[in-house]
N, C-alpha and C positions, 0 to 999 in steps of 0.2 A: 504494500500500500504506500501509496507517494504522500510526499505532506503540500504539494502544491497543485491544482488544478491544471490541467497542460491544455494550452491552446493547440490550434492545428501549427505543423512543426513550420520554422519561417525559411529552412533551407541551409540556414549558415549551420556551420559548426564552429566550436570553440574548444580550446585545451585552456584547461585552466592549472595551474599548477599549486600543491599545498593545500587540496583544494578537502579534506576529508572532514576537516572543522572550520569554526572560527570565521573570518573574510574573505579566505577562496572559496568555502561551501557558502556563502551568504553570494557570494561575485555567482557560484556556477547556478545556484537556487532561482538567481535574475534573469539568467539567460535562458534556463529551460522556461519560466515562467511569461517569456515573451517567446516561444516556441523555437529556441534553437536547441540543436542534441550537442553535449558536453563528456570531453574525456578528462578526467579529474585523476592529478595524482596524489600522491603524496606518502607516508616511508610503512604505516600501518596497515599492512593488506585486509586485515578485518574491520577498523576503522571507514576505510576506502568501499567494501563491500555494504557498507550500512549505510553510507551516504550515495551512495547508487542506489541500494532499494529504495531510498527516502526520495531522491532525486527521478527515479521511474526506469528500470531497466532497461523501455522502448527508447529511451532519451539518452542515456549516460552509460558511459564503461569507467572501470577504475583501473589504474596501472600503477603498482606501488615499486618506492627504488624512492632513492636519495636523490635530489635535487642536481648534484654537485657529478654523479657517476653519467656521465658523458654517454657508457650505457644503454642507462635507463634513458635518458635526453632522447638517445635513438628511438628506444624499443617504445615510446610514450608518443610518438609522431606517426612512427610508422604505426603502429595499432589502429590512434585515432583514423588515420588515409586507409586499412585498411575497412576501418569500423563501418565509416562513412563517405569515405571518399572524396574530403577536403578536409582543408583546417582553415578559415577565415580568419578567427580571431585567435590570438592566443594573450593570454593576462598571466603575468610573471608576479604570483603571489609567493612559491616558496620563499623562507626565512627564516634566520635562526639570530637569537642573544644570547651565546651560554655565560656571559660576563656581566658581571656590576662592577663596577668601583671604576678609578682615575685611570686615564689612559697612560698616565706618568709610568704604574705598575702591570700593562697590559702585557700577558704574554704572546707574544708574537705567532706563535703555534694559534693560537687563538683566532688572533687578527686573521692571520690566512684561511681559517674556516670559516670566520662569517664573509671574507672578499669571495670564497670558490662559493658558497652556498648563494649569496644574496644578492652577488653579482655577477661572477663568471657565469654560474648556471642560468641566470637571464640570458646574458649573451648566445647559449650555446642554443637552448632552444632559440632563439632567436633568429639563429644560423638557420636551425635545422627546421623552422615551421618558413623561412624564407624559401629555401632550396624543394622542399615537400610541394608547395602550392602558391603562397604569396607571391613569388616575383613573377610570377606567369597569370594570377590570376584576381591579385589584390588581395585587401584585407585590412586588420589593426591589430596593434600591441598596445596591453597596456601592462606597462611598469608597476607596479605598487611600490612607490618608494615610503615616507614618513617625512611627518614634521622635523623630526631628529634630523634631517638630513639638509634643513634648511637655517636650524640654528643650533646654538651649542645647547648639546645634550650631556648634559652633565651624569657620569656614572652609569652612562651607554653611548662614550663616545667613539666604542667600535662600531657600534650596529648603526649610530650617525655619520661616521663618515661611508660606512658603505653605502647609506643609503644619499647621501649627495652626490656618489659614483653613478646610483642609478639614476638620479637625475639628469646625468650629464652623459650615461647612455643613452638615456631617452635621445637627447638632443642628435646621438651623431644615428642612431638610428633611422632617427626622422630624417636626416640628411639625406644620408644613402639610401634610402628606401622607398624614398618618393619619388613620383609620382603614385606610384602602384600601392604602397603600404604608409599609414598613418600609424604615428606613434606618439602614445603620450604616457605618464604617468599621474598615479595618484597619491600625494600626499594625505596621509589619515595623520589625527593625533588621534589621543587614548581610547582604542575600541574593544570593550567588552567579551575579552575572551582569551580562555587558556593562557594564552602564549603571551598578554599583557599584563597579566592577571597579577604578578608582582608590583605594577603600576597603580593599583587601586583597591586591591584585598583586604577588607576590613578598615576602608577608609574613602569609600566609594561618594559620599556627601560631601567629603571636606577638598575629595579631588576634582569633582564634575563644580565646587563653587569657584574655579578659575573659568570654569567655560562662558561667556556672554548667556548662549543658549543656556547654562547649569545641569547640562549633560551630557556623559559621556558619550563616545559613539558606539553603533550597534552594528553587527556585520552588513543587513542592508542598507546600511548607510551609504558605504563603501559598494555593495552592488547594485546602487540606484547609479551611483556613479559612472562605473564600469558597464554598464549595458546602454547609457548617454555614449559613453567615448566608444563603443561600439556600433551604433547608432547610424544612419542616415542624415539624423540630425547635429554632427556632430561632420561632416562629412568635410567641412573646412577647415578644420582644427588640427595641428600637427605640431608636433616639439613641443607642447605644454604640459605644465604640473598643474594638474588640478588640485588645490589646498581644502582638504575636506576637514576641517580641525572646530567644529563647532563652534567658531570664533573667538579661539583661542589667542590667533595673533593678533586680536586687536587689542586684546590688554599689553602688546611688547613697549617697555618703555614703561610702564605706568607704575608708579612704589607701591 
């Protein structure tokens, strides 16, 4: 039994990546929801199996494998082209934080697993959903970058700077990829789940009272997003970060 009502299908398909919880399952939930079929990864194969049933078996495959294993990059493309016979969009949600504190004491073993997880592995799919379908027949990427990545993030300034790398992927991506493929990303600040979850745990009113709106965000926040920059409406737009942060930056500056 699915948890969304599915329209008749709209023809695209999309790989969404990381997609088993949290803001890739909320991004792939919006696109079957507007009737596209979605291949979802991400590292938990029974994880991945329950959001495929939730997402509609006729609609979604799951393919599980590390982000970062070049691999899996393959085997999660080709499936999808076998599954359905394109890939349109693809949305580069995989990502990982396994650090807190100052980057003064960051170990560098580190730093290189969140740059291979949260950016190389963008790249790679990126490569390989161009070479599958995009440069022959269009499409869009959307990046998930963060607010961390546009200001200092204090005691997540690895997962901040990799994610201003992805920002600045965006940018060459959309270079080289146009005419034929639009590329943007999305900056989220603090969204309600798992993976942020040390961001606001038992302190959830004292952190949503920086937000203008006085709330955190919720994964379809980020997939109302993500199915605009996939969109028709959306069809002029190339090289930008869309800043999803509840109006967080308009307090920058303010004591």
């Amino acid at each position: 039994m699915t948890s969304v009502e599915l329209p008749e299908p709209s023809g695209k398909v999309a790989l969404v990546t990381g997609a088993s919880r949290g803001i890739g399952y909320g991004i792939a939930e919006a696109l079957v929801a507007r009737g596209d079929r979605v291949c979802i990864t991400g590292r938990n194969e029974e994880a991945l199996k329950e959001a495929v049933e939730r997402l509609g078996a006729d609609r979604a495959i799951g393919v599980a494998g590390k982000a970062h294993d070049e691999a899996h990059q393959a085997e999660a493309v080709e499936r999808t082209m076998e599954a359905f016979g394109r890939v349109d969009h693809l949305i580069n949600n995989a990502g990982t934080n396994p650090v807190f504190g100052p980057i003064a004491d960051l170990d560098l073993n580190v730093a290189r697993k969140v740059f291979e997880t949260n950016v190389v592995s963008a790249l790679g799919f990126a490569q390989r959903t161009w070479h599958a379908w995009q440069k022959d027949n269009g499409g869009a990427i959307v990046n998930i970058a963060s607010v961390a990545g546009l200001a200092p993030s204090p005691f997540i300034g690895a997962y901040g700077i990799s994610k201003a790398a992805m920002v600045n992927l965006t940018i060459q991506l959309a270079h080289e990829f146009a005419p034929k493929v639009r590329v943007n990303a999305i900056a989220p600040a603090v969204v309600k789940t798992k993976f942020a979850q040390a961001l606001y745990e038992g302190r959830e009113e004292e952190a949503a009272a920086a937000y203008p709106l006085k709330r955190l965000g919720v994964p379809s926040d980020i997939g109302g997003a993500a199915e605009f920059l996939t969109s028709a409406q959306s069809d002029w737009i190339t090289g930008q970060t869309l800043v999803v942060d509840g109006g967080l930056f308009l307090n920058a500056g303010v004591a």
